[in-house]
N, C-alpha and C positions, 0 to 999 in steps of 0.2 A: 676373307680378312676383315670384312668391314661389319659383318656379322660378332667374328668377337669382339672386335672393340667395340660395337653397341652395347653385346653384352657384359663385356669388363664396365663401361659406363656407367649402365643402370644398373650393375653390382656394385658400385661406388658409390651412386646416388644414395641406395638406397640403405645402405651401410652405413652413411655415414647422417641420413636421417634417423636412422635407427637409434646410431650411439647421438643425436643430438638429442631422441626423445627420452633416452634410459638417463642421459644428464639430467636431463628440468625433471626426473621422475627422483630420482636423487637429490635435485634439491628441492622440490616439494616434501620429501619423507627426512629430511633437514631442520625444517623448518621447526625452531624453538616452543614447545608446550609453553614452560615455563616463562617465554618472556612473551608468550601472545596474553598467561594468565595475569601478570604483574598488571598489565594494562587493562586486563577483565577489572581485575581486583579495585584499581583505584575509579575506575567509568564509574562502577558500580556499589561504593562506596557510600557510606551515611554520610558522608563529608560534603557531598554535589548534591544533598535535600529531594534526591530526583530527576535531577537535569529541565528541571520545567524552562520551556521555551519562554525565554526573556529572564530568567532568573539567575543570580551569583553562583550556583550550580553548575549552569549551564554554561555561563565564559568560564568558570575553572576548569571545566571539560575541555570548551573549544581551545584554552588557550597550551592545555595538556596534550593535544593531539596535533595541534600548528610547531611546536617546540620538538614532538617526534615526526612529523612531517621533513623539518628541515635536516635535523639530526639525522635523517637518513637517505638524505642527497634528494630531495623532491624541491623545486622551485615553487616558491610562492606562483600563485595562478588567482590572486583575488584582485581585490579593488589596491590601487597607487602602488602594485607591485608588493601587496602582504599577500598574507594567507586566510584572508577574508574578506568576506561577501558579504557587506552589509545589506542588510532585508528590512524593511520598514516595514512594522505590523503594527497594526487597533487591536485594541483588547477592552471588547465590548461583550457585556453581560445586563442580565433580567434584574430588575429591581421584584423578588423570589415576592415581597409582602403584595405587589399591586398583581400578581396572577390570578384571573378570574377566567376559569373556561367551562363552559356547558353545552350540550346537544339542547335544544327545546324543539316539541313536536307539539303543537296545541300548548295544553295545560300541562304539559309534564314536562320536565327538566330532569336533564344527566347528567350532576355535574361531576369532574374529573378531579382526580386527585393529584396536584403536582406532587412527578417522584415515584407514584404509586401506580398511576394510569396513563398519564397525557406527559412528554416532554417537549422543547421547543427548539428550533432552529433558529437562533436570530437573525432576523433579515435587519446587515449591519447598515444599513443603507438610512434606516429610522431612527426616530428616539421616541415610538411609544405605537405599540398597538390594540385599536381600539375597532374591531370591525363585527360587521354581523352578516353569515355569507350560509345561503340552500347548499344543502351536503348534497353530491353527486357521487353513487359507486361505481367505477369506471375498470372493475377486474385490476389486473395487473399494471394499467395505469401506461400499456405499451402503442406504442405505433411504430411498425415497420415493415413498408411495403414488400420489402426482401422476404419474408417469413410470413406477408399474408397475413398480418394481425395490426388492428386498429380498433381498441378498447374505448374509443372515443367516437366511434361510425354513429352520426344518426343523432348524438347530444351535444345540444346548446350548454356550455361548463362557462362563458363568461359571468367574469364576476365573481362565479362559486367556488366551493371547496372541493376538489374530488379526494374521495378516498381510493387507496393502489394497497393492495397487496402485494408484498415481495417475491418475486418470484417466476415461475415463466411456465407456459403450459407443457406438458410431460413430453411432449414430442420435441422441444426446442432443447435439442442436446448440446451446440455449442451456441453457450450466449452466455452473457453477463446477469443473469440471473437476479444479484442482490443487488443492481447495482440503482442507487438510489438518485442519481444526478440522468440516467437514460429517463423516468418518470416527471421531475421537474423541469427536463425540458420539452417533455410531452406536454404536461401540464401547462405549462408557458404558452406553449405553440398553440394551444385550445382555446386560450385567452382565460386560464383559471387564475384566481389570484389567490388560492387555499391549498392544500394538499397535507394530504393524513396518510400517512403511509404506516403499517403494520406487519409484523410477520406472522404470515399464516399456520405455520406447524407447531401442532402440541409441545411437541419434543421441544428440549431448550428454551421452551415458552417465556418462563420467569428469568433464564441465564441471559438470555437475549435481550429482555427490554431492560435487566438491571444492566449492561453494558453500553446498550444508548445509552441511557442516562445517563451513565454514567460517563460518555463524553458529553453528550447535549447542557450538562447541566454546569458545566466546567466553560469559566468564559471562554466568548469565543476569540481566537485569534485570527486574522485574516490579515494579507494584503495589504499596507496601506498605499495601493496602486491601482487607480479606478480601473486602467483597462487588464489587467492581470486578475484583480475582483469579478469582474464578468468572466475570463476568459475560465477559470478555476471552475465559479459556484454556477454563473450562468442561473442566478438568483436572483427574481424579483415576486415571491410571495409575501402577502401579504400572514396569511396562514402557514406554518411551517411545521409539522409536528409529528412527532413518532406516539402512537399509540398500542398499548396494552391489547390484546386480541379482546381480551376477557372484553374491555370496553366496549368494542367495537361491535361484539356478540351483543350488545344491551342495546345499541342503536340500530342495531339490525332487526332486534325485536321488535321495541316498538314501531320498525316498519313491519311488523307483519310476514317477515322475513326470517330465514334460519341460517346463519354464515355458514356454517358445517358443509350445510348442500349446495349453496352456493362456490365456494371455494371445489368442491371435488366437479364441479359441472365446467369452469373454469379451467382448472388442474388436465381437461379432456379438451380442452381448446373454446369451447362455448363461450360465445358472447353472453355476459350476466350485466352487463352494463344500465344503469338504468336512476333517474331521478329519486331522491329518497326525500319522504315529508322529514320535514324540520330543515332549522338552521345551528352550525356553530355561532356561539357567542366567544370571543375571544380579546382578552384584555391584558396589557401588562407593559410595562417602561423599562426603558434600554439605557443604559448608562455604557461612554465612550472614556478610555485613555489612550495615551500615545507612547507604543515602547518601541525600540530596537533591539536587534537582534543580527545574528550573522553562521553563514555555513565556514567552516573552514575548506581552503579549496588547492592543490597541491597540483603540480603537473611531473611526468619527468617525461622531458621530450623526447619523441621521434626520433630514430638517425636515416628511416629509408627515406630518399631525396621523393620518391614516387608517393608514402604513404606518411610522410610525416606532421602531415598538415591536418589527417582524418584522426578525430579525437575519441578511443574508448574511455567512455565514464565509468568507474568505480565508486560507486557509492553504498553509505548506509548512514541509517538517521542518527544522530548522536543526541536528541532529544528524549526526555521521556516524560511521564506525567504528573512529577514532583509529591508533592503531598496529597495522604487520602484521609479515611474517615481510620482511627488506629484497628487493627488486628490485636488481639494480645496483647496491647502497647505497642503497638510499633506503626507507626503512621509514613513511614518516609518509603514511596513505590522507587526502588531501585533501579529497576528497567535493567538485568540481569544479561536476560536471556532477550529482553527486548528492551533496547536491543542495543547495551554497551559488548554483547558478544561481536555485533557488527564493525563498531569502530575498531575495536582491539583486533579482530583482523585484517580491517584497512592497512593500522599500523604492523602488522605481522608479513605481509603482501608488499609492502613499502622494505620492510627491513630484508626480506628474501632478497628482490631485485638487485638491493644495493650490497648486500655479502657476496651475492654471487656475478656482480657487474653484469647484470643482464642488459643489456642494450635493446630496447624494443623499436619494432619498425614502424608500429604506429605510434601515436602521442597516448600517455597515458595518463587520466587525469583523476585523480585521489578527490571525492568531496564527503564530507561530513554534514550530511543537512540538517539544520534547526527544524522546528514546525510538524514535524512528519503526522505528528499525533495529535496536531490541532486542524488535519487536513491536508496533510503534503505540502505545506507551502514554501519549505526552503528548496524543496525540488522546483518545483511551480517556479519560483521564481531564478533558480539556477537556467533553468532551458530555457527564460521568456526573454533574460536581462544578460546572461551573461556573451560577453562578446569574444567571438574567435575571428584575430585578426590574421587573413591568408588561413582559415583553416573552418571546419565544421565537426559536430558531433556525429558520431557513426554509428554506435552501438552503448547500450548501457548494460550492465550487471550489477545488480542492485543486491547487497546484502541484509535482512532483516531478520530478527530470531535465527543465526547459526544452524545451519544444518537440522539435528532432534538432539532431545535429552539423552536417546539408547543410539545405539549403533544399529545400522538397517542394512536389508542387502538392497535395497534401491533409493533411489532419488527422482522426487515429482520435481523437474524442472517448468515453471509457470514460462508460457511464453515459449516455448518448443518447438509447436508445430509452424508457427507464423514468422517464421526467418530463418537465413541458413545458420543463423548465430547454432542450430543444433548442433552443427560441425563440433563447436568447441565442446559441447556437451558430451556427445559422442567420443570422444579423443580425452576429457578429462574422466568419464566414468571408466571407459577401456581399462585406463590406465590405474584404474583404486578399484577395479573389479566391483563397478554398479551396475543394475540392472537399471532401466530406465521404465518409468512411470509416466507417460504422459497422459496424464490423469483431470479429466475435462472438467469434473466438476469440481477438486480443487483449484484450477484454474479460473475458471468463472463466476468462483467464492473470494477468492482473493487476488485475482492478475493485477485488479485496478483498486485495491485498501492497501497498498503501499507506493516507494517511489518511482520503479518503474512506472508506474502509470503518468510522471507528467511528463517520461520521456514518449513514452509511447502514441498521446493526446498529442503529439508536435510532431511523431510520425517517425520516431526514431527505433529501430530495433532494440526490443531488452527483454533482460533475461532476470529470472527469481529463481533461486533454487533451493527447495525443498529436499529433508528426509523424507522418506517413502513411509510406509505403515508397514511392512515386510522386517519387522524387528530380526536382527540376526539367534537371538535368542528365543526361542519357540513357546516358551512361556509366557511373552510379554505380546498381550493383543495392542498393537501398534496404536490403531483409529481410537481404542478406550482407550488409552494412557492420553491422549494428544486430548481431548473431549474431557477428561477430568483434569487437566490440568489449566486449562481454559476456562472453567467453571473455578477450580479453586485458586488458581495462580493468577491469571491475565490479568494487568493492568492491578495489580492489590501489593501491599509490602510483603508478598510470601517469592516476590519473585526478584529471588536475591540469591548472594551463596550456599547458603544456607540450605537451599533446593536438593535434591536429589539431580542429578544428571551426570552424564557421561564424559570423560575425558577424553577418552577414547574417541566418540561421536564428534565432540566436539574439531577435534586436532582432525580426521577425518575431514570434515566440515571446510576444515581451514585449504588444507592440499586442494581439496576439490576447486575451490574458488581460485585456489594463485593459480592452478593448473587450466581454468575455463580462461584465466585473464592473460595466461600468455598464450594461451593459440591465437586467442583475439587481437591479440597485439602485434605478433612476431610473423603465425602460418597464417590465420585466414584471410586466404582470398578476397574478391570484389564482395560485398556483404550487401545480401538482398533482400528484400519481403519476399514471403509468399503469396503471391499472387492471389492464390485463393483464398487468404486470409481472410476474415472478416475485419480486424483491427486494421488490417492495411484496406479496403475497401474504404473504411468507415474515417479512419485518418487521414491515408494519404490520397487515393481518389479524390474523397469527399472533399476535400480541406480549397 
């Protein structure tokens, strides 16, 4: 007897999980096209100049999205009980006429072309630099004893400039690769007070350093919060600069030197480390103002008495990079697909919950960060300032660029393997029939060039997700279409309505996300790092 009522039990349990998961799978496939596009349509509008952070743009955005925040039952979660987070930022920029930079070896100078060869980092901390410092090539620019590599063994860098190439030797499969703040603080830790960083492959040569530049050259925003300023840039060069490879090849010559074999002898793990005659000359003035700025930031609370205190964050940048140089006539970067697609589904995720009285058992918290494109810093300073009283952050899911322009049969979710947050991945792709991509070197390309990365740098589980390259359409090569659209779209006024993309993909896109934020909310369990993570090693170990 006691047999079948275990078993009538767990044929109730799990019945009635069943018809609880084919509900939320019903009202994910619910969820309004048309009124997630109304709010694409207006983010993304000539009307908001770009959303540039600190711009009339950008509060008509925020104050557009705080107004559907409330309209659809979410609590103010900001500063004096609004729906805002004020963010104090500097907005410090190169005075372009005093730029003076050159290699000199002996009698011969190489001088740089601002824009063309050389671009700059401002170290906001100054108002003019004027230094003369021995180039050091120090490979990839890395140290760490985990992986056996120390690019700096054996040279005295105080003082000097070193130069790093981007990138990691062939053998170092899960690593942060591009990531240009592991180098700076190697740099630092050496006692350099220069650093020339380059990207070494042919390929995207030209795409690649016209996109520095093309934020480098765009004032900088930062912090106006010394110790958020360190915790962020972890920035005290005196030298800062993204170099043209082509350059870099000319100062390698007149050492006597070939970059080509150097970088492939490197690429094989070999130390190429090693002193280079000559010095950088580097000159040019910093001009400082003082704006304000704000994330908008929503909650709708928790009802489990057990789990309502731990906060899933929802976010996506609602910034983008305002005015460029015109296309065709048309100068205003709309930020489209980057990434007013992001907010307009916060708001579509907000309005699901509240049609269908979703009740979640965790806290769930809506934010819209400013700065994302100046550095992450409305996240940055969302995880460093914002205060949970009786309560903490758990997990984040970060939306940036929507889903893909086509419709795929998988999804790279970034951040997968290093928490059980996969749980919800796993249970939202099930359910929209995804294959799963965990895909290392998109990962390690971008886990930390958006806002996850300042939940993750505090040690908090988060998730990005990605369309796959696996287009459902067999004519369309996934990785070319993503690669020419990056090249002709990113960051330019071509990325706007106007674009070719999918609706389909998109609305796709959308399910996926409400689908990952209520398991997050509602079933997942205790939420844990992976142990063997590196980002947990390196974050919460290390911290």
């Amino acid at each position: 007897m006691k047999k079948v009522v275990l078993v009538f039990l767990t044929c109730c349990f799990f019945n009635g999980l069943k018809a609880q998961q084919t509900d939320i799978l019903s009202i994910a496939n619910s969820i309004d096209y048309d009124h997630f596009n109304e709010h694409l349509e207006f983010l993304s509008s000539d009307d908001l100049k770009g959303r540039d952070t600190g711009s009339e743009g950008y509060d008509k955005a925020a104050n557009y999205v705080s107004d559907l925040f409330m309209a659809n039952g979410l609590k103010p979660f900001g500063d004096d009980n609004t729906y805002f987070q004020n963010v104090p930022l500097l907005k410090q920029y190169i005075n372009v006429r005093t730029i003076n930079f050159y290699v000199e070896n002996r009698s011969l100078n190489i001088n740089a072309k601002y824009a063309e060869n050389i671009s700059f980092l401002v170290n906001t901390d100054l108002e003019r630099i004027d230094e003369k410092q021995q180039l050091v090539f120090v490979g990839y620019g890395l140290i760490d004893s985990s992986l056996n590599i120390n690019d700096y063994e054996g040279l005295d860098v105080e003082g000097k400039t070193v130069i790093a190439a981007l990138g990691a030797p062939k053998s170092f499969k899960d690593y942060p690769s591009f990531d240009p703040f592991i180098r700076i603080k190697a740099a630092l830790s050496q006692g350099a007070t220069g650093l020339i960083l380059f990207y070494p492959k042919g390929l995207l040569q030209n795409t690649v350093y016209k996109q520095m530049h093309g934020f480098l050259e765009k004032p900088v925003i930062t912090l106006n919060d010394i110790a958020l300023k360190g915790n962020m840039f972890d920035f005290d060069l005196k030298i800062a600069a993204f170099a043209h490879k082509d350059y870099i090849k000319e100062v390698f010559k007149i050492n006597g030197l070939n970059l080509g074999k150097e970088l492939k002898k490197i690429s094989k793990g070999e130390n190429r480390s090693k002193i280079l005659e000559g010095n950088a000359v580097c000159k040019y003035e910093i001009k400082t103002d003082y704006i304000n700025c704000k994330n908008v930031v929503a909650v709708l609370p928790g009802e489990d008495d057990q789990l309502k205190n731990e906060h899933v964050v929802l976010g996506a940048h609602l910034d983008h990079i305002g005015i460029s140089k015109p296309i065709k006539g048309d100068s205003i970067c709309n930020g489209m697909w980057d990434n007013a697609t992001g907010s307009a589904t916060l708001i579509s995720i907000a309005k699901a919950y509240y049609d269908a009285s979703i009740k979640p058992k965790r806290s769930l918290v809506f934010v819209c960060y400013t700065g994302e494109e100046k550095g992450l810093l409305g996240s940055n300073y969302f995880v460093n300032r914002k205060e949970f009283k009786n309560g903490k952050m758990v997990a984040n899911l970060n939306i940036d660029m929507l889903g893909g322009l086509f419709p795929t049969k998988d999804i790279i979710p970034m951040g997968y393997s290093h928490s059980n947050l996969s749980e919800a991945v796993d249970f939202s792709a099930q359910k929209l029939n995804y294959l799963i991509d965990d895909n290392k070197v998109e990962e390690n390309t971008y886990l930390f060039r958006s806002d996850q990365a300042s939940f993750l740098k505090v040690g908090i589980p988060a998730l990005n997700i990605a369309n796959g390259y696996t287009a459902v359409d067999p004519k369309i090569d996934g990785e070319k279409e993503i690669n020419k659209w990056v090249q002709k779209y990113y960051h330019s006024p071509k990325d706007d309505l106007d674009q070719e993309y999918s609706k389909e993909a998109f609305q796709d896109a959308i399910k996926l996300s409400f689908l990952t934020t209520y398991y997050l909310t509602n079933l997942q369990d205790k939420i844990n790092w992976n142990e063997n993570s590196w980002i947990y090693r390196r974050f919460v170990l290390n911290q």
